[in-house]
N, C-alpha and C positions, 0 to 999 in steps of 0.2 A: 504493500500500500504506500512505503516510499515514504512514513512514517515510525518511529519508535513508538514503540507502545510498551507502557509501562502496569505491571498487573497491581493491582488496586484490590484492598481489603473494604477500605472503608471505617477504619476507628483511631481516635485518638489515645493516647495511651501513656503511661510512665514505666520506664523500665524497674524493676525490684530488687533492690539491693537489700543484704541483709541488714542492715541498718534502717530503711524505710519497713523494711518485714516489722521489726520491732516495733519502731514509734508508731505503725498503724494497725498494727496487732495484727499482719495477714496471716495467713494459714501456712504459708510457703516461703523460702526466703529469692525465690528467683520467678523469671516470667515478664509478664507485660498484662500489668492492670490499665485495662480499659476505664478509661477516664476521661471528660471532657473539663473545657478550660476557659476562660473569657472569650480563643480561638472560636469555640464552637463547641458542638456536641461527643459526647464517648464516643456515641455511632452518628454516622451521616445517616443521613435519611432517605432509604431505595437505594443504598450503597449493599453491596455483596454480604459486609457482617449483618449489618441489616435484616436483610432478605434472611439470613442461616439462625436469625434469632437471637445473637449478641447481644447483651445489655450491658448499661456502664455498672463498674465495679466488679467486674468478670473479670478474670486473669487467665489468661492464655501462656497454657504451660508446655505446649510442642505443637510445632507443626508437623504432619504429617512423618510422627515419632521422634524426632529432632526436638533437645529440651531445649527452651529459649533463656537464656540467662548474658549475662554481661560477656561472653566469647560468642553470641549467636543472639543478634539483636532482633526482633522481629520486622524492623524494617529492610534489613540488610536480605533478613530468607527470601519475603513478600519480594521482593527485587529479583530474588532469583530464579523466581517461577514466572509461568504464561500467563501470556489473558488469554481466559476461556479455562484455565487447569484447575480441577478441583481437588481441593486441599482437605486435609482432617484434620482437624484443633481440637486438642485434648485443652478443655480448659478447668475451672472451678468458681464454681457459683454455690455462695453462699456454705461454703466447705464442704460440697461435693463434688467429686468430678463426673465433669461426662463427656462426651467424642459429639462433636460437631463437622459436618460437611460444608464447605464452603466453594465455592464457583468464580474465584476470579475476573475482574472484569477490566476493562481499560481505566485508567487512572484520569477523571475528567480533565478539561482543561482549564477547568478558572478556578 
């Protein structure tokens, strides 16, 4: 198409270190808590996490078995996959986990 296309989750997020583990009391000391910010929302809105049912304050703890922590940022994976590839997110809501399918899509442009 003579264009880059960049695959696109759709959530805003802070990476977990174990020091924010502690002062926010998570479950887990690594991952990507979904979170939104003056920016915008945890999730965009008809964005991929979206659509797969991500809510803010989810922690997405692998992709597609791949643990996400400070050597494996969740921005840097999402990068390294398709648009159109669908992914499996092991995450944790509300301290339980569970497997989520997700569908990559082009990363809009504004």
């Amino acid at each position: 198409s003579g264009e880059i296309q960049v695959a696109f989750l759709g959530v805003r997020y802070i990476a977990i270190t174990s020091d924010m583990a502690k002062k926010e009391k998570l479950s887990v000391d690594y991952g990507a808590l979904v979170r939104g910010s003056s920016d915008g929302p945890a999730v965009q809105p008809k964005s991929p996490a979206d659509k797969a049912g991500l809510k803010a304050e989810d922690i997405i703890l692998e992709v597609d078995g791949k643990k996400i922590d400070s050597n494996n940022l969740l921005g840097d994976t999402i990068s390294q996959k398709n648009v159109g590839q669908t992914i499996t997110l092991k995450i944790s809501r509300d301290g339980k986990e569970m497997t989520v399918t997700v569908t990559l899509e082009k990363r809009p442009n504004s």
